[in-house]
N, C-alpha and C positions, 0 to 999 in steps of 0.2 A: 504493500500500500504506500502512497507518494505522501510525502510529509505533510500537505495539503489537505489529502484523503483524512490523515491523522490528526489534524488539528479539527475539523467539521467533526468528527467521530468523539473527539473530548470536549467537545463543547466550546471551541477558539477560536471560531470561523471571524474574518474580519468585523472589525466595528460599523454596524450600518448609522443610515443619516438619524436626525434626531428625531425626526417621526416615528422611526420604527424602534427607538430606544425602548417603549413600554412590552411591543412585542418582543424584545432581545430578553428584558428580565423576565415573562411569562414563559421564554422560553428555556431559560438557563433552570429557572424553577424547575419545570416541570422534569429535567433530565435527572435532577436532586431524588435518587432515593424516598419511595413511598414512607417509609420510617421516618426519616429525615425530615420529609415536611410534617407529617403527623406531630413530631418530638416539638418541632419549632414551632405549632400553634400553642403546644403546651405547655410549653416554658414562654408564651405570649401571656397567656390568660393567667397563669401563677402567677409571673413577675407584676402584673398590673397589676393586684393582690399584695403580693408581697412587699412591691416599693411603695404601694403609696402607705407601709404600714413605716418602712424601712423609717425615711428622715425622720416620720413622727417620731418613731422611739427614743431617741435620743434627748429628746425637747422634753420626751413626756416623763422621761426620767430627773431628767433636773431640773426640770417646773417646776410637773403638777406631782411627782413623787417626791422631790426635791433630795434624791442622790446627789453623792459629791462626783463631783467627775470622775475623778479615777476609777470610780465604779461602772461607769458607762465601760473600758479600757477593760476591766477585768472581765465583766457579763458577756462582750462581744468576741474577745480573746478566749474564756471557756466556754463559751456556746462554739467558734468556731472551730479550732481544737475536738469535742466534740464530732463532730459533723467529720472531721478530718481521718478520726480515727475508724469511723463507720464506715467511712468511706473505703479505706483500707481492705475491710471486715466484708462488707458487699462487693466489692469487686472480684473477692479471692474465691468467695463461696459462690458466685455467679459463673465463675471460672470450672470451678470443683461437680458444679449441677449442671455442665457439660453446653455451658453457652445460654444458658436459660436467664433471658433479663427483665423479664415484662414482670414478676412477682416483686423486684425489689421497686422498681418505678412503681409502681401500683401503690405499693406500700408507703413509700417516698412521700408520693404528694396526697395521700389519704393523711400522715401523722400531721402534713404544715396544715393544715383545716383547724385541728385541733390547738395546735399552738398558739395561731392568731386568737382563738379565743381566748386563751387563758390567758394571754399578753393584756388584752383588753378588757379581762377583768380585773386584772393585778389591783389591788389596795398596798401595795408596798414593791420595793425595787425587789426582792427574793421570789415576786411572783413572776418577775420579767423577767429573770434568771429562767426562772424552770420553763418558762412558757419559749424563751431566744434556745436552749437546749434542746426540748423536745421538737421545735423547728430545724436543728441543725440535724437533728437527729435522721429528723424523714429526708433533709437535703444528701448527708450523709450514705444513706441505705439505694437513694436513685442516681445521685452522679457519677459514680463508677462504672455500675452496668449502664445507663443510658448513653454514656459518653461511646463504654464499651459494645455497645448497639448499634451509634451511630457507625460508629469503626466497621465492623461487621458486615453492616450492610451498602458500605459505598465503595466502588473503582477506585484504588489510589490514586488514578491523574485527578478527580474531584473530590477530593479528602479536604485540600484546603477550603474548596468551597463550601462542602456540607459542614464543616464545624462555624466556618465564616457567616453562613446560614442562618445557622441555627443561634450562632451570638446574637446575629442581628435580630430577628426576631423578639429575642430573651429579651433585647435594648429596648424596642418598639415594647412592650410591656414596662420596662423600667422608668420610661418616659410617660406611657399614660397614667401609670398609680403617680408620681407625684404631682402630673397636672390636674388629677381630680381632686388629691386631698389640698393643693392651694388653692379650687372652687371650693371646697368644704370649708375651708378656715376663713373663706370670704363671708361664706355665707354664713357663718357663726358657730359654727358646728365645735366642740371643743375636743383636746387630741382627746380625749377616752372615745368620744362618741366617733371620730374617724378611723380609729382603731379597731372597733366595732364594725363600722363599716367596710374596711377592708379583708372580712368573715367573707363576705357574701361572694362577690368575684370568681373567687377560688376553686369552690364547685365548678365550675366550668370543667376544669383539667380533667375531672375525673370522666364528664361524660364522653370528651374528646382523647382520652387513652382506649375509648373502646375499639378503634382504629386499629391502634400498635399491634405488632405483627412480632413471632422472634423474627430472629436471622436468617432467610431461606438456608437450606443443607446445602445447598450450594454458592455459599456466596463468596462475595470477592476476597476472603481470606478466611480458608474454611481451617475450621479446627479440626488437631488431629484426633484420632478414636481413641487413642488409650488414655484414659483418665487419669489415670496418674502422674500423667504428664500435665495436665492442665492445673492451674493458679500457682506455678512453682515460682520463688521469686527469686532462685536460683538460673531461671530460665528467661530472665533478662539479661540485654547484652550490655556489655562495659561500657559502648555508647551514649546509652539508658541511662544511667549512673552516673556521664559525666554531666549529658542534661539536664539532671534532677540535681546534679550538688551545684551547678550555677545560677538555678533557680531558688533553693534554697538560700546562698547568698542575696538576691535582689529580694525573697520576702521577709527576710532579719527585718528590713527597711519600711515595709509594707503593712502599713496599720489597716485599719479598721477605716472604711470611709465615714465612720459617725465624727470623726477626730476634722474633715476636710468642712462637715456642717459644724459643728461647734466654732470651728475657725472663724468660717464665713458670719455666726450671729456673734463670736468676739469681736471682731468687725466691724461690727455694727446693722448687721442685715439680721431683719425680722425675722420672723417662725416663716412668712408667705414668701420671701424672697427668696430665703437659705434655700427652702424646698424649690423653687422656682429654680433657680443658679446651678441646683440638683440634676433638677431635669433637662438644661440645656447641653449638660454633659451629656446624658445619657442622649440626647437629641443626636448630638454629633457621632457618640458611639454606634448608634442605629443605623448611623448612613454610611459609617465606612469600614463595618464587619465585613458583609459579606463581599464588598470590592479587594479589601486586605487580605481575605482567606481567597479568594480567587486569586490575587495576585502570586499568593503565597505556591501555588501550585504551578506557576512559573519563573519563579525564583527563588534560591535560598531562605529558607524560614527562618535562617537566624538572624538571617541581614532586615527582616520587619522587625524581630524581636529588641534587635540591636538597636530598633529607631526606639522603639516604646520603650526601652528602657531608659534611653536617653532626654524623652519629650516627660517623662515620669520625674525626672530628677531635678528637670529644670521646672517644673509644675510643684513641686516639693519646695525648692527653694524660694520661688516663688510667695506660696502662703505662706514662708520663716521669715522675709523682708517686706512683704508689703505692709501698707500702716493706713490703706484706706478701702472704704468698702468698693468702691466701683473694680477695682482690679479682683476683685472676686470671681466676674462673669466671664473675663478672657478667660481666666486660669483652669474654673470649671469646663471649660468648652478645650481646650488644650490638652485638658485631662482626659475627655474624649477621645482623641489622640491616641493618648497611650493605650487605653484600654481595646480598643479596637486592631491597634497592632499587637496584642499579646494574647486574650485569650482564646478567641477562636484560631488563631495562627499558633498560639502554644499547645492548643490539644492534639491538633493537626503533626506537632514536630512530636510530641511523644506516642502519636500512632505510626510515625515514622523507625521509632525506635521500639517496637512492642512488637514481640512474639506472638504468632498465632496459638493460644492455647493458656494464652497467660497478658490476654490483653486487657482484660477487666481487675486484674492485679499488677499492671504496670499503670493504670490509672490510680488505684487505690494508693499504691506506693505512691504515685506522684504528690497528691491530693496530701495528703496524713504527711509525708515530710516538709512542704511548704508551707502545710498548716501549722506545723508544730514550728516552725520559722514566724509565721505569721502572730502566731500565741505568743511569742519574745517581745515582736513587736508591738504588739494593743497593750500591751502589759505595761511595757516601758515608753508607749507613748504617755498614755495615763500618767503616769507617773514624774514623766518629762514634765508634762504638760502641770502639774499639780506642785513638783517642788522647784523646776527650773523656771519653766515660761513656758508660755501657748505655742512658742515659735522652735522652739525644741525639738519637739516633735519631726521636724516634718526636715530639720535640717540634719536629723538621724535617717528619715527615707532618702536623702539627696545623697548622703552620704552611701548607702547603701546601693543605689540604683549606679552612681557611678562604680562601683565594683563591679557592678555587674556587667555593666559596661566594656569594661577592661576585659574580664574574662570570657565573654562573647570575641571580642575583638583576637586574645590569643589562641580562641576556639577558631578562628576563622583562618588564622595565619596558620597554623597547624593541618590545616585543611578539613577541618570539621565540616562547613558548610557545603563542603561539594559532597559530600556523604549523604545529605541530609533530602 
């Protein structure tokens, strides 16, 4: 086949005019894996659920429960941790039940129903503990296998696109929950009663998982039949390992995004704004997932990652020097940026580096080591934030994200990237 032939067949055919731009995305769509788009209305309808509950709780904690900060930093850090370690736990045992992943998703976004509730009825900050936990909990028991689902069931030349996809989606959800709850706070509504609100949404997911499919017996990266070979974590390669300990390194640095709204209302931006400035992030994030995860599928993944690490650190340093609110709205929107160069292009580079038979535990390892990175950081941002200064914080992510940077960079010269 002529390399022409090849590009039409992986979905690369040239850029048509701008009229037919809507039929280009309809069509790029529809080539995206049945699973694929199923997962990504699903993580639609949760994340507009989940964020518009997300910025509230931070507010709602040192308002109307009136916790000390630091406690926001610990609750966010062991609820993610948490999640991190299930994570681990479902992937391996999804591996173990021979490729089987629709019982933990199921499960996943059945437990976050129940957590939003008990968030929103909390009478004390130990209710918003157990209720941020038992959320992390259901996050925890579905992102390993779902991720390891999406993997499964897509062609590697569109791996970047299907994770790029499916971010973007998750974003278009992330974006609608906090433009509803800043019409909710217009409209009077107070965080308990928003928090409540964001119950409802949720159910959605469950009737749109009635969709999900496993992984046909034949799919593009079929697992092998002896069992005992599957979730082995021995049965990742040294590749694996280096990808996961440079990631590790950049989430030392990587707090809690509750730490980027608290910043924003130090600031001087209100409870309607913070959340607003929220979602123009996530606005940006929406548009340029699944452009970045397609890109990524034509060039080096480490070479996005290496931007977003870089657009992370100068965003970081960013909220440690500014001294006025309006720079709030560039930096949220730049932080968009980063996030859209890294997650769906980072799931994408660790389904690059994951064995057939152990790729729902090359997830879970990912997950649970970053997080337990990530848990250093919420901990010690809190903390920063509480004995040093607001601005602490975030000049320990700058610090951290340029590491990462650096080690990206001698992965490259090394010749990591052309591997990848």
């Amino acid at each position: 086949m002529s390399s022409a032939d090849d590009s039409v067949s992986l979905g690369l055919e040239p850029e048509p005019p701008a009229s037919g731009r809507l039929a280009r995305v309809l069509a790029a769509r529809r080539r995206l894996p049945e699973n694929v788009r199923v997962l990504s209305s699903v993580s639609l309808a949760n994340d507009s659920a989940s964020e518009l509950a997300y910025p509230i709780v931070p507010l709602f904690l040192t308002i109307t429960l009136a916790a000390p900060v630091y406690l926001v930093g610990v609750i966010e850090g062991v609820a993610e941790a948490t999640a991190q370690v299930i994570r681990l736990f479902s992937g391996w045992l999804s591996d173990r039940q021979g490729g089987r992943r629709k019982p933990w998703i199921w499960a996943g976004y059945s437990v976050a129903e129940v957590a939003r509730a008990i968030v929103a009825a909390a009478p004390a900050w130990g209710w918003v503990l157990t209720g941020r936990v038992v959320d992390r909990l259901g996050k925890g028991a579905r992102s390993s296998p779902r991720d390891a689902l999406i993997r499964d069931s897509t062609p590697g030349p569109l791996m970047g696109a299907a994770f790029g996809y499916h971010r973007a989606m998750d974003t278009v959800g992330a974006v609608i929950g906090p433009l509803v709850a800043v019409v909710l706070l217009v409209l009077g509504l107070s965080l308990r009663e928003i928090l409540w609100f964001a119950v409802v949404p949720g159910a959605v997911t469950l009737l749109l998982l009635r969709r999900l499919k496993e992984a046909p017996a034949q799919s593009p990266h079929p697992t092998p039949a002896a069992p005992l070979t599957a979730g082995r974590v021995a049965a990742l390669p040294a590749s694996f390992w280096t990808v996961l300990g440079i990631w590790v390194v950049f989430s030392l640095g990587n707090s809690s995004d509750t730490f980027l709204l608290l910043r924003s209302h130090n600031l001087g931006l209100d409870s309607q704004l913070a959340v607003l400035a929220y979602a123009v992030y996530n606005m940006v994030s929406a548009t340029l997932a699944w452009p970045f995860g397609h890109l990524s599928d034509r060039i080096p993944r480490g070479w996005l990652l290496g931007l977003g690490t870089v657009v992370f650190g100068l965003v970081y340093l960013g909220f440690a020097l500014v001294s006025v609110s309006w720079a709030v709205w560039p930096l949220f929107a730049f932080y968009g940026v980063y996030v859209s160069a890294t997650e769906g292009v980072g799931r994408a580079w660790v389904s690059d580096h994951a064995r057939s038979g152990s790729v729902g535990t090359a997830y879970g390892v990912f997950y649970a080591a970053t997080a337990g990175a990530a848990l250093v950081a919420s901990v010690a941002a809190g903390l920063l934030w509480t004995y040093v200064s607001p601005e602490a914080p975030f000049v320990l992510g700058a610090c951290a994200a340029a590491a990462a940077t650096l080690l990206l960079g001698a992965y490259a010269v090394g010749g990591g990237f052309s591997r990848d």
